[in-house]
N, C-alpha and C positions, 0 to 999 in steps of 0.2 A: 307369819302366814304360812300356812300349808298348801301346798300342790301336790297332790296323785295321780299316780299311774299304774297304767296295764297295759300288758303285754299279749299279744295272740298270735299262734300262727293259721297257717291255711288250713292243717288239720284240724284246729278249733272250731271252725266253722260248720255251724249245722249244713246240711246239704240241701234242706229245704227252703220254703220262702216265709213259711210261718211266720216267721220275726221282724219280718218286716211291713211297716205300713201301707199305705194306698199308695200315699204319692213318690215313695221308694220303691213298690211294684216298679211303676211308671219308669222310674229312672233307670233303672236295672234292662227293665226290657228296650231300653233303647241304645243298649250296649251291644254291640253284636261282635267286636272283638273279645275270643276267650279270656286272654291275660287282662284287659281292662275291667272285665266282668268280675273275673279272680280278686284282683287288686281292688275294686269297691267292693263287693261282699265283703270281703276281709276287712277293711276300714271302718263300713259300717256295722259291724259283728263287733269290731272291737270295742268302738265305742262305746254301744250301744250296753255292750257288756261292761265298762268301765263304769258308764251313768248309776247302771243297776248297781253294783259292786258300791257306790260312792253314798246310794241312800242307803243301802243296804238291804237292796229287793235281793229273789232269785232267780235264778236265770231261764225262769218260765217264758215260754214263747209269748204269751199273753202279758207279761212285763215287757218283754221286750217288744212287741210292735206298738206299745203305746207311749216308746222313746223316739221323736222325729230326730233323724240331722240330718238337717237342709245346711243353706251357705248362706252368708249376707250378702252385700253387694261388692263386699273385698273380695271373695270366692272362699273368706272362712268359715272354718263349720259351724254351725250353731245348733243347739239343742230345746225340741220343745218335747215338754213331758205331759200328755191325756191331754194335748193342744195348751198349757200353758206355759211359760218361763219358769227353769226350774232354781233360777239364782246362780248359774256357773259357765264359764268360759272354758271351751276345750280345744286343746289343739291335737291332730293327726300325722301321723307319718307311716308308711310302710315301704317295705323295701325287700326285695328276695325273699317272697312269703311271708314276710314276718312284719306285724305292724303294733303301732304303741300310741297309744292315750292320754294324755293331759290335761288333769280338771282340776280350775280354780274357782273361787268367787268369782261372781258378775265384777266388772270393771276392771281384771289385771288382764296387763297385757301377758298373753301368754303364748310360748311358742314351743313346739319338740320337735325334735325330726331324730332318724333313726337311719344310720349308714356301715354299710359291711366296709371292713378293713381289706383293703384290696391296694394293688398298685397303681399310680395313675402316669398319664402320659406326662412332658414338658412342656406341651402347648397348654395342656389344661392348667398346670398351674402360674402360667403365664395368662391366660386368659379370665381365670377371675380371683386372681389373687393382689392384693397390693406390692408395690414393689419391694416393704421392708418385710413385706411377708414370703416371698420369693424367695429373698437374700437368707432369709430364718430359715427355709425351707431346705436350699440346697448346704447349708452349712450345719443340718443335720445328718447323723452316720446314716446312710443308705437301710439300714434294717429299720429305723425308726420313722421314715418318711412316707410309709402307708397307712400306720396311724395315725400320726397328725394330721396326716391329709383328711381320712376320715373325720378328725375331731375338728378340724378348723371348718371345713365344710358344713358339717352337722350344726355347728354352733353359729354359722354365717345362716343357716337357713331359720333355723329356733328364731333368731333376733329378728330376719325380717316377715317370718310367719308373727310373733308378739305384734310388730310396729305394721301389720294386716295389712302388707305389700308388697311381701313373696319376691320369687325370681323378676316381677317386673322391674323392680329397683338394681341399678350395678350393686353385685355382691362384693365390689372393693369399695364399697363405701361404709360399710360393717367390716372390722378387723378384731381381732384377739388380740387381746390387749396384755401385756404380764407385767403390772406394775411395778418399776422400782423408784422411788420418790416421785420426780413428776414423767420419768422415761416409758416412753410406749414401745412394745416389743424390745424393751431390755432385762436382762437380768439373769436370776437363774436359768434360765433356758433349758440346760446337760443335764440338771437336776431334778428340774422338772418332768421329764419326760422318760430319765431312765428311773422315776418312781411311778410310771406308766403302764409299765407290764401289759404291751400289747395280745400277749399269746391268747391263744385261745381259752379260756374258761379261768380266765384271771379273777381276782376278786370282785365283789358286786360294789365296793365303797363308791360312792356320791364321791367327787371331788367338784370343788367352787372353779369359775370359770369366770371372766369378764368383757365385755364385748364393747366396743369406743364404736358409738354412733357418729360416722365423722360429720355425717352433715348437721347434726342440731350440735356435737361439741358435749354428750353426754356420757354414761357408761351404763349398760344394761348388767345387773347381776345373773348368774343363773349356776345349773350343776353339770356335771358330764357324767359318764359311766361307761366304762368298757367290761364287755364278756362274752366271751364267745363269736369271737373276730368281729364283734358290732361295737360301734360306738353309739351311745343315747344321748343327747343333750335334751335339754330343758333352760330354758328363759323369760324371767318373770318381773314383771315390774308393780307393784311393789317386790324386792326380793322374797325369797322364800327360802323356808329353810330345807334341807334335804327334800328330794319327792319320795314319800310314803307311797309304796306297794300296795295294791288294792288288791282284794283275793274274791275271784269271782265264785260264784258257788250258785 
C-alpha cells in the first residue's frame, strides 16, 4: 500500500479566500486570532492541495473550493470532494509555518505529524514520556537528544492521530519501540541514531519506525524523515511502503 504526501508553507498560501468553500468561509471567520487564522489556512491550503495533487487536478481555485475538509467526531480531518466521498483518509500536521498531508485509502488508520528539531526542557520529558524512554533518553550524547525528542514526539503523535485519539490519550501509552528479538527499547540504539544526521538539510531518505501500542499489546508500522531541522513521521495501518511525494501543480 501506498501513502502520499505534501508539504506547504505559509508563503504557499494564496492570500485570498477563493479556495475555499461555504462552510470553510464560516469556519475561518470565526477565528479572530491572527496565528490560529494562519495555522488553519495553511492546513487547509495544504490539504486541499495534496487532494488535488493525489487525483491529479490543478491547483485552480475552482478545484479547490469544491475539496471540503471538515472533521469527524474524533476532531479528524475528513475530505468531501463536489459534496461526495472521494475514497481516502488524511491526516494533518503543521508546525512553525510549515504543514504536511497524508493520504491513503478509505479504511487505514493514518497518522502524520511534523516537529522542528529544537531543545526541550527535563520536566517535559518526564511528563510524557515512559520511564524506559527517559532512561533511553538521558543516556543519549547531549548533541543527539533534540532530535529524538523531535522524532519520538512526532511518532507518539502520528500513532495516536492513526488510532483517532489524539493528545486525549497519555502519550506514555504509545512508545518507540527498537526491536531486538522480543526486547522493547533495546538494542542498537548509538547506531541508530548516529545514522540520523540530525543537521539541517540532511538527506530526504524514509527510514522505518515502530510504535508498541501498550494498551491493545500491538505494534503500529510507519516511516520517519528528517531535513531541514524538522522531523516528519507517518503511521499507517495496514503498513505502507515509503510515502510518495506528491507534486502540486
Amino acid at each position: 500500500m501506498n501513502v502520499f504526501w505534501l508539504q506547504q508553507t505559509e508563503s504557499d498560501v494564496s492570500p485570498g479566500t477563493d479556495w475555499l468553500c461555504d462552510s470553510e468561509l464560516l469556519s475561518l471567520r470565526g477565528l479572530s486570532v491572527p496565528k490560529r487564522r494562519a495555522d488553519w489556512r495553511l492546513g487547509r491550503w495544504t490539504a486541499k492541495c495534496a487532494v488535488a495533487a493525489y487525483f491529479g487536478h490543478s491547483m485552480e481555485f475552482c478545484v479547490l473550493r469544491d475539496i471540503e475538509i471538515s472533521h469527524n467526531a474524533s476532531g479528524a480531518p475528513e475530505v468531501s470532494l463536489a459534496g461526495n466521498s472521494p475514497g481516502i483518509e488524511i491526516s494533518l500536521s503543521h508546525r512553525s509555518g510549515t504543514a504536511v498531508c497524508a493520504i491513503a485509502p478509505t479504511g487505514t488508520l493514518l497518522g502524520c505529524d511534523l516537529e522542528v528539531v529544537e531543545p526541550h526542557s527535563e520536566a517535559f520529558v518526564r511528563d510524557y514520556f515512559s520511564a524506559e524512554e527517559q532512561a533511553f533518553v538521558m543516556d543519549l550524547p547531549s548533541a543527539y537528544r533534540p532530535g529524538f525528542l523531535a522524532l519520538l514526539w512526532s511518532a507518539k503523535e502520528s500513532a495516536l492521530k492513526a488510532l483517532q485519539q489524539g493528545l486525549r490519550r497519555d502519550t506514555r501509552s504509545v512508545v518507540l519501540a527498537f526491536l531486538n528479538g522480543s526486547s522493547i527499547l533495546a538494542g542498537n540504539h548509538e547506531l541508530t541514531f548516529q545514522s540520523a544526521r540530525w543537521e539541517p538539510g540532511s538527506c530526504d531518505l524514509w527510514r522505518t519506525l515502530t510504535i508498541l501500542d501498550i494498551s491493545r499489546g500491538q505494534l503500529m508500522r510507519g516511516w520517519w524523515q528528517s531535513g531541514a531541522a524538522l522531523i516528519r513521521t507517518v503511521i499507517a495501518d495496514p503498513p505502507s511502503l515509503p510515502p510518495v511525494l506528491l507534486t502540486a501543480r
